[in-house]
Every structure is written in structure tokens, then in C-alpha cells.
C-alpha positions as a Markdown table, in Angstrom:
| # | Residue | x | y | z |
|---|---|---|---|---|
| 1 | Unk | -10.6 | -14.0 | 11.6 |
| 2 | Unk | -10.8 | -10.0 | 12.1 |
| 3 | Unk | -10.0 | -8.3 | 8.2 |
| 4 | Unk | -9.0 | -4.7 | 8.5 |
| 5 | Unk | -11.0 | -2.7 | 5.7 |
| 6 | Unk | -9.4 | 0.0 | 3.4 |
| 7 | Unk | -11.2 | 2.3 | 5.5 |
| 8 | Unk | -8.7 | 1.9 | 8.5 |
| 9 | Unk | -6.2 | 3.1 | 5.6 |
| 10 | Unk | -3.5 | 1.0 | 6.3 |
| 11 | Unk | -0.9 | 1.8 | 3.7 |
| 12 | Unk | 2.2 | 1.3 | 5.9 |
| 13 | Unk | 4.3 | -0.8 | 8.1 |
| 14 | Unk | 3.4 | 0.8 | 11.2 |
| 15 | Unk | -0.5 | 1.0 | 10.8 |
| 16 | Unk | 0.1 | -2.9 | 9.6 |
| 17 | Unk | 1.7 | -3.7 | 12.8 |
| 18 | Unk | -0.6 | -1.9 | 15.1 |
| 19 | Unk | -3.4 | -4.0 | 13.9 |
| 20 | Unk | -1.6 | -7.3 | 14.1 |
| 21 | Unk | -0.6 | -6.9 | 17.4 |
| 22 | Unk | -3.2 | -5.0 | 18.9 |
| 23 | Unk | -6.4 | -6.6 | 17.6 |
| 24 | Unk | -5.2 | -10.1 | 15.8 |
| 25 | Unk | -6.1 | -9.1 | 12.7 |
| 26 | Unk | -5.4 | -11.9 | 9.9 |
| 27 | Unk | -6.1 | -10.0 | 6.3 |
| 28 | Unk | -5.7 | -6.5 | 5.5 |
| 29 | Unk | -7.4 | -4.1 | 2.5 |
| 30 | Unk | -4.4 | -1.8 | 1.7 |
| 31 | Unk | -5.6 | 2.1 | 0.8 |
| 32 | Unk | -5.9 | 2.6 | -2.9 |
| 33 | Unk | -2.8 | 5.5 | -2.9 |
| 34 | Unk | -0.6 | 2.7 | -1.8 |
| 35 | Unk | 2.9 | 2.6 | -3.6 |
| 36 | Unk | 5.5 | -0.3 | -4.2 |
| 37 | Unk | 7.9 | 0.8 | -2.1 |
| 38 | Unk | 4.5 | 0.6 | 0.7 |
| 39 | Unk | 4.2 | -2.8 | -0.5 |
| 40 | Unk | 7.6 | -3.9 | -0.7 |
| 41 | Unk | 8.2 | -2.4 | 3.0 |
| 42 | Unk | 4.8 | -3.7 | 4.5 |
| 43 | Unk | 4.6 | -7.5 | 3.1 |
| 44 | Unk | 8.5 | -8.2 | 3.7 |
| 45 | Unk | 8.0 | -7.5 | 7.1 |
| 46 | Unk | 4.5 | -10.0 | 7.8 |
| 47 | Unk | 5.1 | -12.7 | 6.0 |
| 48 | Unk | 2.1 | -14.1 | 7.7 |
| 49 | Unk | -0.6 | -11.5 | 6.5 |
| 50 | Unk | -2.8 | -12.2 | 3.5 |
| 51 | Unk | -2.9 | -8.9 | 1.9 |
| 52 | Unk | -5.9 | -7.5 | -0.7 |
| 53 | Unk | -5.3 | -4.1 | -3.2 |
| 54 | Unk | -7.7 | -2.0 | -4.7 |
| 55 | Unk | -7.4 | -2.7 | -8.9 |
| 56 | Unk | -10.6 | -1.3 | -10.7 |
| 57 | Unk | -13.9 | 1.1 | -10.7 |
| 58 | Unk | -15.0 | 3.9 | -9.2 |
| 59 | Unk | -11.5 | 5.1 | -8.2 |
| 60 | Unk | -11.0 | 7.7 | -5.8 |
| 61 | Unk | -8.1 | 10.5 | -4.7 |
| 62 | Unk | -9.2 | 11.5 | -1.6 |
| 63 | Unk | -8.1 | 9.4 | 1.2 |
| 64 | Unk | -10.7 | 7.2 | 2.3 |
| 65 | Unk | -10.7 | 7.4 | 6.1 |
| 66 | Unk | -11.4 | 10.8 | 5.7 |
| 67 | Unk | -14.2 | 10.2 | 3.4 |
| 68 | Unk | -17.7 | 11.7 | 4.2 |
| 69 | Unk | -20.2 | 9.7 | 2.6 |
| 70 | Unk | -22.1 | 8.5 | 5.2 |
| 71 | Unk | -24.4 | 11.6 | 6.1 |
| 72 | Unk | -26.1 | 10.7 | 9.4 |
| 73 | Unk | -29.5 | 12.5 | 10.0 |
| 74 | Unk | -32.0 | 12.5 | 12.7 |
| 75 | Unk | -33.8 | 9.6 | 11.3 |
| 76 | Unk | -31.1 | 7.3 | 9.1 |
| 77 | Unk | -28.1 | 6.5 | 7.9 |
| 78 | Unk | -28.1 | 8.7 | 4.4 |
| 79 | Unk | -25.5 | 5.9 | 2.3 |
| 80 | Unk | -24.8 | 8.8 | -0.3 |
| 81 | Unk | -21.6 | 9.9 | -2.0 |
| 82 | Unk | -21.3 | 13.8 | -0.7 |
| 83 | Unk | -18.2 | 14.7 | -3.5 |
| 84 | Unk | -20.4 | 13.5 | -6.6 |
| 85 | Unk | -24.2 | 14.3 | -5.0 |
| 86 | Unk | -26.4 | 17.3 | -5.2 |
| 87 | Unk | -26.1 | 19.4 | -2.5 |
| 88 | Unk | -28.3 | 22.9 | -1.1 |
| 89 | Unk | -25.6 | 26.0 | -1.0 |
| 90 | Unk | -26.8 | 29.4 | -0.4 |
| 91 | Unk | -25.5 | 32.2 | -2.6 |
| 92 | Unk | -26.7 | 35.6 | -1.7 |
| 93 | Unk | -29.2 | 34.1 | 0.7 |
| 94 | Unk | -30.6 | 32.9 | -2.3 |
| 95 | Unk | -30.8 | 28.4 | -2.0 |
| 96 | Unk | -30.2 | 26.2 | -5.1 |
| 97 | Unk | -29.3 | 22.8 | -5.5 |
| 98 | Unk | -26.3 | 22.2 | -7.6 |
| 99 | Unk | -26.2 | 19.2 | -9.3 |
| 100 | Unk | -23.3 | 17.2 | -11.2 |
| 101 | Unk | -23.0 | 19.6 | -14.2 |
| 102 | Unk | -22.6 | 22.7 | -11.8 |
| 103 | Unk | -20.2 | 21.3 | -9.9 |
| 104 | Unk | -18.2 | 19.4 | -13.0 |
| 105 | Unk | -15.1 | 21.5 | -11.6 |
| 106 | Unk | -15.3 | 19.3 | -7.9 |
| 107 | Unk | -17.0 | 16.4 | -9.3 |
| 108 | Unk | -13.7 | 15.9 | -11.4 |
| 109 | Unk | -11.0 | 16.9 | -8.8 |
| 110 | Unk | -12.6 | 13.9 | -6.5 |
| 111 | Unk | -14.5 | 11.3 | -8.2 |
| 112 | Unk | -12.3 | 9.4 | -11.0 |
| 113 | Unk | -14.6 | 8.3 | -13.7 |
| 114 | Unk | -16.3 | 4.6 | -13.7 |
| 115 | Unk | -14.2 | 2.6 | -15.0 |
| 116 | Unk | -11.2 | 3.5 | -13.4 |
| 117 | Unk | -8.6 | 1.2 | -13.4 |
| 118 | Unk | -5.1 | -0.4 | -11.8 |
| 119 | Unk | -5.2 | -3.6 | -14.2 |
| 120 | Unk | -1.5 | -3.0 | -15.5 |
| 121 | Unk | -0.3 | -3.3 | -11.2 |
| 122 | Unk | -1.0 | -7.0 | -11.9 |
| 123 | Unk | 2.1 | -7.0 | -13.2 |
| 124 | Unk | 3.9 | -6.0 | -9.9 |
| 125 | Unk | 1.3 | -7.1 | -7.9 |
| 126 | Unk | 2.6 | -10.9 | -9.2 |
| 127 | Unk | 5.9 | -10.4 | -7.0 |
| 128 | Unk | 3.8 | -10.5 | -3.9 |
| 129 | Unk | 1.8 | -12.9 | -1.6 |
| 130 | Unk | -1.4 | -10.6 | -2.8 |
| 131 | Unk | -4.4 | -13.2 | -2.2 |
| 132 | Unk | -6.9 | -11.1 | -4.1 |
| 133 | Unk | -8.1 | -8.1 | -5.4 |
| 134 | Unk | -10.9 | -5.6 | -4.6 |
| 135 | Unk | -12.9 | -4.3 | -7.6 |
| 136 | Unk | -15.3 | -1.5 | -6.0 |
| 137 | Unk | -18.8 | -1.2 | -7.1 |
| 138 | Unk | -21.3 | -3.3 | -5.2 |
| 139 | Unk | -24.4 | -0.8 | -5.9 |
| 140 | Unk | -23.4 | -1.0 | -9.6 |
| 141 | Unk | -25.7 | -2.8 | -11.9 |
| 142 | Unk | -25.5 | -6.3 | -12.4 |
| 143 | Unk | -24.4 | -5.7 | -16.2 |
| 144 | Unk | -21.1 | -3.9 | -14.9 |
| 145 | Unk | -20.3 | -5.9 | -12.6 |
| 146 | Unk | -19.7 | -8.6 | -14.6 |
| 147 | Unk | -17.9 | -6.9 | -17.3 |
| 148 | Unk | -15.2 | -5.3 | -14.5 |
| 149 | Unk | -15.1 | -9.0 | -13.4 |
| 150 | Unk | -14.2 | -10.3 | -17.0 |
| 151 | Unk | -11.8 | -7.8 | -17.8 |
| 152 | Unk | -9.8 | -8.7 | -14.5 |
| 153 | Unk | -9.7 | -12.1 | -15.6 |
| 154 | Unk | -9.3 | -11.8 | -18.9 |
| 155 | Unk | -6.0 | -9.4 | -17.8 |
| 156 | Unk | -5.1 | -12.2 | -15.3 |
| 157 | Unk | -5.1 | -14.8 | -18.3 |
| 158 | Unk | -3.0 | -12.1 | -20.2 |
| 159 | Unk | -0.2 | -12.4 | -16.8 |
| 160 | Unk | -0.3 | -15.7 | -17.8 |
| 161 | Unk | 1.2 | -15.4 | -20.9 |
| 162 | Unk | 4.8 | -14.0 | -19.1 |
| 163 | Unk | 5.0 | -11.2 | -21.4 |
| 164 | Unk | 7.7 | -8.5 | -20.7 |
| 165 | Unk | 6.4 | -5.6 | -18.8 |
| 166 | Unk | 6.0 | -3.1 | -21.3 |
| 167 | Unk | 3.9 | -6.1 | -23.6 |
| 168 | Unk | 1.8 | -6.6 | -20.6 |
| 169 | Unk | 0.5 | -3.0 | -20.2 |
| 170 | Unk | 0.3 | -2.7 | -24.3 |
| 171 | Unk | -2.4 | -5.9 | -24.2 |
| 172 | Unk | -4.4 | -5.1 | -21.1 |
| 173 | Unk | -4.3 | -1.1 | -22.8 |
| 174 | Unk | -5.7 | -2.5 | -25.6 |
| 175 | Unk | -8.2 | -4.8 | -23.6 |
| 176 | Unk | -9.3 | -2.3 | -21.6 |
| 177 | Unk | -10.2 | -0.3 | -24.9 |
| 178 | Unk | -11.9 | -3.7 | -26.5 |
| 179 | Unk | -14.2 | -4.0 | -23.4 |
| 180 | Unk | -15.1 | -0.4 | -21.6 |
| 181 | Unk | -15.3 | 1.4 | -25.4 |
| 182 | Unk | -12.4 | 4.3 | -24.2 |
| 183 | Unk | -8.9 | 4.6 | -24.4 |
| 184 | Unk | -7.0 | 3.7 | -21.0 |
| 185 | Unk | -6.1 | 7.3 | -19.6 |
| 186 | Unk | -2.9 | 7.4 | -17.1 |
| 187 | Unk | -4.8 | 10.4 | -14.8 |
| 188 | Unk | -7.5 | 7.9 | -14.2 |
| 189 | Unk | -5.2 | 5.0 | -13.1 |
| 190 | Unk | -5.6 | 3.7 | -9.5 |
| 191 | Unk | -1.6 | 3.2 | -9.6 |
| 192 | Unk | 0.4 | 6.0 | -11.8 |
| 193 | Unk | 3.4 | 5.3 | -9.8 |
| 194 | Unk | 4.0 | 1.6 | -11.6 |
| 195 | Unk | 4.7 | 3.2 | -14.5 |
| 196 | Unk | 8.8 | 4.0 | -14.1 |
């Protein structure tokens, strides 16, 4: 079965349906800036489509079709991230690296810290056929990848409970402080828009 990855950025009807019925495609990664009404307008209309949403880690704004991490030189594939990496610039014909402290200014308009997090969507993600969800980070280390892994669950368990909505996001805030050691900060969220 052909999946379409997030970085066809399929996060509406239309792209949804061009993939269906031009290549077959049985499973689709929405983007990570898609919205309910996205959802609610792409999965009433295919049924038939197992969908998969972005929830947690390394979050991004920039639109990820767009994205330019894969620097391709003479020799190799570079598999770098260009927003957060050190880079040559010349200033006054003068070159200098800059690295992640002298760029804080762009490393913070595109890169949204590790953990970032869409835990509290579960909520509405529960209304539809959703099969799974992506958490991003497979060059992390080991250690992380478990915790992210353990907090999804332990929010799924949590979902469980059929808490009102407002409950919900109250014990997967507090969660989310118990386990990452921060405070849950609504800029960082993968999905802003949930909260109405």
C-alpha cells in the first residue's frame, strides 16, 4: 500500500483527493499546520483513508514541503537541518561561521524547541478515524525517545478517563510538566488552534 508522507503536505481535501485517485494511495501523514476544520472537511469526505497527525517533538512552523534540509553536494547527501545549523556568511568580505547563539533570533522564529507538543489535540483527535500518531525524532537519543513515547501513552490513558475537555488539557499540562521538567507553553504547541 502507497502512504503519502507529510512532506507531500497534504492538509486538504483537494491534495487528499489527488493522491487517492491519481496514485492509489491508502494512508496519508497530514502537515503539522493542519486545522479541525482541515480535518473535519478532509476525513468526512474519504471514509476509506487511514489518516496519521503530527502530535509531539521537534515541532516546526515552516511548511515542510518547502523545507531545505537536505543540502545536496558534489559528493553526498548532507542530512542536516539548514534553519538550526551553522552556516558560512560573509560580512564585509570578511567569512564567519555563525553558530546557534548568533543566530538565536532565526533559530527561534523556525525551530520550536524539543519537546514540542500537540498532546492536548488527542482530545479532538478522538472524534476521528485517526489510526495513529507521528511523534518526530528518529535521530534522537534512545533516552528521549522513550520518554516522548511514555508521555503519549500515559496522555492516551488520561483520554481514557472521559474527562471534560478543559480537565483533559489541565492533566496532560500537568503531565507534561511531571515528565519534560517545564511548564507546557501555548507558542510551542503543534496545534494552537484547538484551544477555542
Amino acid at each position: 500500500d502507497i502512504i503519502a508522507s507529510s512532506l507531500l503536505e497534504a492538509k486538504n481535501k483537494e491534495t487528499v483527493r489527488f493522491l487517492v485517485e491519481e496514485f492509489g494511495v491508502k494512508k496519508v501523514i497530514l502537515e503539522r499546520q493542519i486545522t479541525l476544520d482541515d480535518l473535519d472537511s478532509i476525513i468526512s469526505e474519504f471514509p476509506q483513508i487511514e489518516f496519521e497527525t503530527f502530535i509531539m517533538a521537534s515541532g516546526c512552523r515552516s511548511l515542510i514541503s518547502s523545507c531545505k534540509r537536505r543540502l545536496v553536494t558534489d559528493k553526498k547527501y548532507l542530512h542536516i537541518h539548514l534553519c538550526t545549523s551553522s552556516f558560512l556568511i560573509d560580512k564585509k568580505n570578511k567569512n564567519r561561521y555563525l553558530d546557534l547563539e548568533d543566530k538565536k533570533i532565526i533559530a527561534d522564529r523556525l525551530k520550536m524547541p524539543m519537546p514540542s507538543c500537540g498532546a492536548c489535540a488527542l482530545f479532538q483527535f478522538k472524534e476521528y478515524p485517526i489510526s495513529s500518531v507521528k511523534i518526530v525524532g528518529r535521530g534522537f537519543p534512545t533516552k528521549n525517545k522513550i520518554e516522548n513515547v511514555k508521555f503519549i501513552r500515559k496522555a492516551l490513558n488520561i483520554l481514557k478517563k472521559n474527562y471534560s475537555q478543559n480537565k483533559f488539557y489541565q492533566k496532560v499540562e500537568y503531565l507534561f510538566r511531571e515528565v519534560f521538567g517545564r511548564k507546557c507553553e501555548k507558542r510551542y504547541c503543534y496545534y494552537p488552534h484547538f484551544f477555542r
